[in-house]
DRENPA-856299 format. One record per residue: residue number from 1; residue in three letters; x, y, z of N, C-alpha, C in turn. Coordinates in steps of 0.2 Angstrom, whole numbers. Layout:
[pt NUM 'ALA' [X Y Z] [X Y Z] [X Y Z]]
...
***
This chain:
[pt 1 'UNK' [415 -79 114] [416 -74 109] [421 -76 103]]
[pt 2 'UNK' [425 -81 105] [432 -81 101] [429 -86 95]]
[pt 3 'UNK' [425 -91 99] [421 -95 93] [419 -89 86]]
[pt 4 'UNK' [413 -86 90] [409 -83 87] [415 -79 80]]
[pt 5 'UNK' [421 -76 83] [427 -74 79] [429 -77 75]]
[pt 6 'UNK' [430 -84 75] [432 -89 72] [430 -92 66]]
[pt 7 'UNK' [421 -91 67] [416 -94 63] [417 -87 56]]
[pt 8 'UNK' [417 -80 59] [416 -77 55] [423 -73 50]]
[pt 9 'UNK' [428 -79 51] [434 -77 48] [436 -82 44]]
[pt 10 'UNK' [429 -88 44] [432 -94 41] [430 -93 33]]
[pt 11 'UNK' [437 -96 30] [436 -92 21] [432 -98 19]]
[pt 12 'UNK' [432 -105 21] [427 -109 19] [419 -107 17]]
[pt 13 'UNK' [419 -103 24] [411 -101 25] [411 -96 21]]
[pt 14 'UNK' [415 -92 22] [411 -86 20] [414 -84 11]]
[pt 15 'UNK' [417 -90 8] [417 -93 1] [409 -95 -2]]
[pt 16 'UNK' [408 -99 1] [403 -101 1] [397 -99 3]]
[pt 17 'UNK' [395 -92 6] [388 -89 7] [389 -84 1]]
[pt 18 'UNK' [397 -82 2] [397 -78 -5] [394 -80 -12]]
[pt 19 'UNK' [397 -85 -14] [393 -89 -20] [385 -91 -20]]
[pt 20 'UNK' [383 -93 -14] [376 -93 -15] [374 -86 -15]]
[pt 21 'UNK' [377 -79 -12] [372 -74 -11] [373 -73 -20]]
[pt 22 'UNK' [378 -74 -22] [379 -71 -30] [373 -74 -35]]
[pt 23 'UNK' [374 -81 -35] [368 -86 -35] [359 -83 -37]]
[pt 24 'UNK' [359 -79 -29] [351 -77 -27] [352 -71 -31]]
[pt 25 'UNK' [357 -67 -32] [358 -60 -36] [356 -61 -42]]
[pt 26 'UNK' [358 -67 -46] [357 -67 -53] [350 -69 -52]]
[pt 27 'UNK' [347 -73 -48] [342 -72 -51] [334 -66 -52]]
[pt 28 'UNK' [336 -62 -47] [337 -56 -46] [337 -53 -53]]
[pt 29 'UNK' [343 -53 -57] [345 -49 -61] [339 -53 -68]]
[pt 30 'UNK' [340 -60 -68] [337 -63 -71] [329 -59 -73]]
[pt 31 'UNK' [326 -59 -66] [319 -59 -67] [318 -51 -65]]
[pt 32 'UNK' [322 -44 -67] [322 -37 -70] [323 -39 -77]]
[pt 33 'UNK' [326 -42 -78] [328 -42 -88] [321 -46 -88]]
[pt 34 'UNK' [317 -50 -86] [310 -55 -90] [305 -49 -87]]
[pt 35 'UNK' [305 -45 -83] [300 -41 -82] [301 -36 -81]]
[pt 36 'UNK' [306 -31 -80] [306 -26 -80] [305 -23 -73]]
[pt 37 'UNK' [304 -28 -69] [302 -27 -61] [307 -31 -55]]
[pt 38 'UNK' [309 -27 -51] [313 -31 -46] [311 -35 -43]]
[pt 39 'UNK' [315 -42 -40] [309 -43 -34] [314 -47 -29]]
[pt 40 'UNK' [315 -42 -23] [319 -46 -18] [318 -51 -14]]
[pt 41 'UNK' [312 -52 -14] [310 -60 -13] [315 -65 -12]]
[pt 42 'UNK' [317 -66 -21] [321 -69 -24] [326 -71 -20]]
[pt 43 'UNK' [329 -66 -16] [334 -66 -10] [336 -75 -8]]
[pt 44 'UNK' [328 -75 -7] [328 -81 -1] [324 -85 -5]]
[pt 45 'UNK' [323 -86 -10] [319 -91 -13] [323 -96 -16]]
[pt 46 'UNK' [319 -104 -16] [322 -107 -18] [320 -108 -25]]
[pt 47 'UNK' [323 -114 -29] [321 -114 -37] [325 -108 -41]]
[pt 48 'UNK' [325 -109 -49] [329 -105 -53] [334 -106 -54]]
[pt 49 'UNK' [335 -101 -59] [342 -101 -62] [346 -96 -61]]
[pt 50 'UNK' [353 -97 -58] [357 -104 -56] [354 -107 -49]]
[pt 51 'UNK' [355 -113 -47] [354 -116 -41] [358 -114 -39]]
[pt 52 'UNK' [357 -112 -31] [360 -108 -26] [363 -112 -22]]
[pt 53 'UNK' [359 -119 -20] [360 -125 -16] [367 -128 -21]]
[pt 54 'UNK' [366 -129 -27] [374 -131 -32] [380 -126 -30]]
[pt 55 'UNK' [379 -123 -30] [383 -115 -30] [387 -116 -23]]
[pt 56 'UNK' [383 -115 -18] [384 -114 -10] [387 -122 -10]]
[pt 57 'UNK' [385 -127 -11] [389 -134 -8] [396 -134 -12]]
[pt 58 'UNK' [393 -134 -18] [402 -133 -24] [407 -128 -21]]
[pt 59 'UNK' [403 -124 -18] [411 -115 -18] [415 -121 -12]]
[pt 60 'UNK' [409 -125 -9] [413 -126 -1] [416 -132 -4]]
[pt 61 'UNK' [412 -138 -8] [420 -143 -7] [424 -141 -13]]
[pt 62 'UNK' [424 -137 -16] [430 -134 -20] [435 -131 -16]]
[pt 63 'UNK' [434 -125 -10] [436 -121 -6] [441 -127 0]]
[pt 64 'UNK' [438 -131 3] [439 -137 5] [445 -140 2]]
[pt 65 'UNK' [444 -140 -6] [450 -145 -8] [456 -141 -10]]
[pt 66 'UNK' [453 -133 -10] [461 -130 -9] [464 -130 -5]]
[pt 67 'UNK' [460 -127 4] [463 -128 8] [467 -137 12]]
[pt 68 'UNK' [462 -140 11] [465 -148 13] [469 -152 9]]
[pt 69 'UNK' [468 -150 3] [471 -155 -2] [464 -160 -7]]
[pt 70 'UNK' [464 -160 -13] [460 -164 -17] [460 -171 -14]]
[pt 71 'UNK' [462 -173 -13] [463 -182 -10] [464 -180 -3]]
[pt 72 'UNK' [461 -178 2] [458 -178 8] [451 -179 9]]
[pt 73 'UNK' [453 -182 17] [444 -185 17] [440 -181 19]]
[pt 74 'UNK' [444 -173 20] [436 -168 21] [432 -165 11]]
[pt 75 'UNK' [437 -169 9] [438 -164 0] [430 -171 -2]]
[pt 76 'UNK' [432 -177 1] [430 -181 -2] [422 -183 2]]
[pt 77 'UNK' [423 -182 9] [416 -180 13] [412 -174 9]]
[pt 78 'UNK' [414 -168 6] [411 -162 5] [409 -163 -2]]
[pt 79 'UNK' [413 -166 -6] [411 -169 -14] [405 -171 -14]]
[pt 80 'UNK' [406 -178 -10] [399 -185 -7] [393 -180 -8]]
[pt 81 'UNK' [394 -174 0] [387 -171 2] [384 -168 -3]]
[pt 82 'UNK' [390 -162 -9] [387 -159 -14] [383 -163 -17]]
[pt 83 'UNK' [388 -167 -19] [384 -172 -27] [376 -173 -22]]
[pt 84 'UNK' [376 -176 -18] [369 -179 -12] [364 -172 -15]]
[pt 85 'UNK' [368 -165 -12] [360 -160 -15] [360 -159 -20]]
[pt 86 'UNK' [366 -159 -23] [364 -157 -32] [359 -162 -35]]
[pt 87 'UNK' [360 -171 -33] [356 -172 -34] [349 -172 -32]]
[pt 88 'UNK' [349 -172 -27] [340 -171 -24] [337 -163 -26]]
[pt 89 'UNK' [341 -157 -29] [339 -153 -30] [334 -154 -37]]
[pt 90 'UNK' [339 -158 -43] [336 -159 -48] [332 -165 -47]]
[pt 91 'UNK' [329 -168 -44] [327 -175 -43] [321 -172 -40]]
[pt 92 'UNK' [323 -176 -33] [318 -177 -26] [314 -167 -27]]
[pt 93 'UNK' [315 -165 -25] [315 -157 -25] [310 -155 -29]]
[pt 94 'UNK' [310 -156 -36] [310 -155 -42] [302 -157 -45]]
[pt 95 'UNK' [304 -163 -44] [297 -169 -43] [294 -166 -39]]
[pt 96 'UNK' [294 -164 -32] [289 -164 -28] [285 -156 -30]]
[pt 97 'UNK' [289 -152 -33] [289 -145 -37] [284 -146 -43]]
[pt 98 'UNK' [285 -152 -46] [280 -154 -52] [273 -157 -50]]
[pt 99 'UNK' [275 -160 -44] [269 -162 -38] [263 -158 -35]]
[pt 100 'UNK' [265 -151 -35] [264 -147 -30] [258 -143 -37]]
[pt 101 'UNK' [262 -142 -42] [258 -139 -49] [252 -144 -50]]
[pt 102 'UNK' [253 -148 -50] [247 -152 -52] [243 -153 -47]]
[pt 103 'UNK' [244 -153 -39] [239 -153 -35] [237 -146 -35]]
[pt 104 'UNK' [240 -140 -36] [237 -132 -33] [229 -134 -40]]
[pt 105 'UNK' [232 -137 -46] [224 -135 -53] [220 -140 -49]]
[pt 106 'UNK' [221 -147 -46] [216 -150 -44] [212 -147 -37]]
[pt 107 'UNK' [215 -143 -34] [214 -140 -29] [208 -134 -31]]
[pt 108 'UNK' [210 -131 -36] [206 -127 -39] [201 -128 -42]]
[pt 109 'UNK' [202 -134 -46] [195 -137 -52] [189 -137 -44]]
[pt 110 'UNK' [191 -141 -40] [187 -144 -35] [184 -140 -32]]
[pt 111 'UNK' [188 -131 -34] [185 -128 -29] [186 -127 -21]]
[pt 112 'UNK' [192 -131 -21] [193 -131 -12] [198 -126 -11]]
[pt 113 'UNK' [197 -123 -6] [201 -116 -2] [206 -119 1]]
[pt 114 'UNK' [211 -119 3] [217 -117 8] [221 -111 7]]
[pt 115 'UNK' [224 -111 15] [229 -104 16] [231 -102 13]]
[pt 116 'UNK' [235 -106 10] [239 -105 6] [241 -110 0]]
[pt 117 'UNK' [243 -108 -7] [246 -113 -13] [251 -118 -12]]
[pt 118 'UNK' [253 -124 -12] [256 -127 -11] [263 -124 -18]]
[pt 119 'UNK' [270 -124 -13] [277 -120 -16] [277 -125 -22]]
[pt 120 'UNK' [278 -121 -27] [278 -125 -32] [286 -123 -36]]
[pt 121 'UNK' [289 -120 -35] [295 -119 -37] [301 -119 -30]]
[pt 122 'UNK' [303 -127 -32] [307 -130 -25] [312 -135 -29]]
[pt 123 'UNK' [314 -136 -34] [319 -139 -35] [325 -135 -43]]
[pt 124 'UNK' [327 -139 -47] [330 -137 -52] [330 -141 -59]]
[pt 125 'UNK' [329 -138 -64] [333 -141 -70] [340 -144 -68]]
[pt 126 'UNK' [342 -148 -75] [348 -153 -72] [353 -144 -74]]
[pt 127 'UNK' [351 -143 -79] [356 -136 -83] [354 -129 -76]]
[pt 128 'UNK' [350 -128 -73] [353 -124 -68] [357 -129 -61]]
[pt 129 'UNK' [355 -133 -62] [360 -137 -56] [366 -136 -59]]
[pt 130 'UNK' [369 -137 -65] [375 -138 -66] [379 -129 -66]]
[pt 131 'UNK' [372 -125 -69] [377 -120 -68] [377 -116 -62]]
[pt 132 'UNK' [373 -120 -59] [375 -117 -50] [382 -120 -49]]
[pt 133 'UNK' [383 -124 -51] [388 -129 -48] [396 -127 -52]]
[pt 134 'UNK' [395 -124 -56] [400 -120 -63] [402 -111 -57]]
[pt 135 'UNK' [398 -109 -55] [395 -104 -53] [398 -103 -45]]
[pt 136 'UNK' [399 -109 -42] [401 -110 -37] [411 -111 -36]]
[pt 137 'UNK' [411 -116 -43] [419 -116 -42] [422 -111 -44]]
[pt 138 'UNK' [418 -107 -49] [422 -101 -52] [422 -97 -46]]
[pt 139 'UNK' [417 -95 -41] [417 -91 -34] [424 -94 -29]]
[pt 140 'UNK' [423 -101 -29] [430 -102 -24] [435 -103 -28]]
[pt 141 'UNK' [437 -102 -34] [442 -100 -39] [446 -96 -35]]
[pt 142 'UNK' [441 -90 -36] [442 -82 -36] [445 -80 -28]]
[pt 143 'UNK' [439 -84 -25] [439 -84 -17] [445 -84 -15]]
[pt 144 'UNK' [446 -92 -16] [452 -93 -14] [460 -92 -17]]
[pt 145 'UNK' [461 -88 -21] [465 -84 -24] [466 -77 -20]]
[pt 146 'UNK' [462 -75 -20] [460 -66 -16] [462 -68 -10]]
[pt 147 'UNK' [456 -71 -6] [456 -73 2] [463 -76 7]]
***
């Protein structure tokens, strides 16, 4: 139980889920201002603007580098890992997002049926990775100021 206590008092963590949840809100807020309709989905979706995945990895090794020090090897482990998804969000992620469009119309033309569309909004522009990532250190600014 003490565990369980410990994980949920840790300012790292819970810097960093807050930045992502703010992240999934804007784009929420985003997509009522382009249609006038809510869509909580968005909650849990990936893709958009800002990237949630820049956001959530940023708050943490920024939070990290307050806590342990900037020239520490956790500041510098947690940097590595961000730059690692911020890249494959706009990259790896992104592409396979622009892969998925082109397969659902060839899927289509052909006339062939499956369950379901292959996810076609899975990765990010380099300008929403960045402003997840802008989005993130401003959260563990604030975070770790207040907390």
């Amino acid at each position: 139980m003490i565990y369980l206590e410990q994980f949920f008092r840790n300012r790292i963590i819970l810097i960093s889920v807050l930045s992502w949840a703010i992240a999934q809100l804007i784009k929420i807020m985003i997509k009522l201002i382009s249609t006038k309709r809510i869509d909580l989905g968005l909650m849990f979706a990936s893709g958009g603007m800002p990237s949630s995945h820049s956001s959530f990895v940023t708050a943490m090794a920024t939070s990290i580098g307050f806590s342990q020090g900037f020239d520490s090897v956790s500041f510098a482990i947690s940097f590595v890992f961000a730059f690692v998804v911020m890249y494959d969000a706009a990259g790896v992620r992104r592409a396979a997002g622009s892969h998925a469009v082109i397969l659902n119309k060839v899927l289509d033309n052909l006339n062939i049926k499956i369950d379901e569309k292959l996810k076609e909004l899975l990765g990010h522009t380099p300008i929403q990775v960045c402003a997840g990532a802008i989005l993130g250190i401003i959260v563990a600014i604030l975070g770790n100021s207040i907390l």
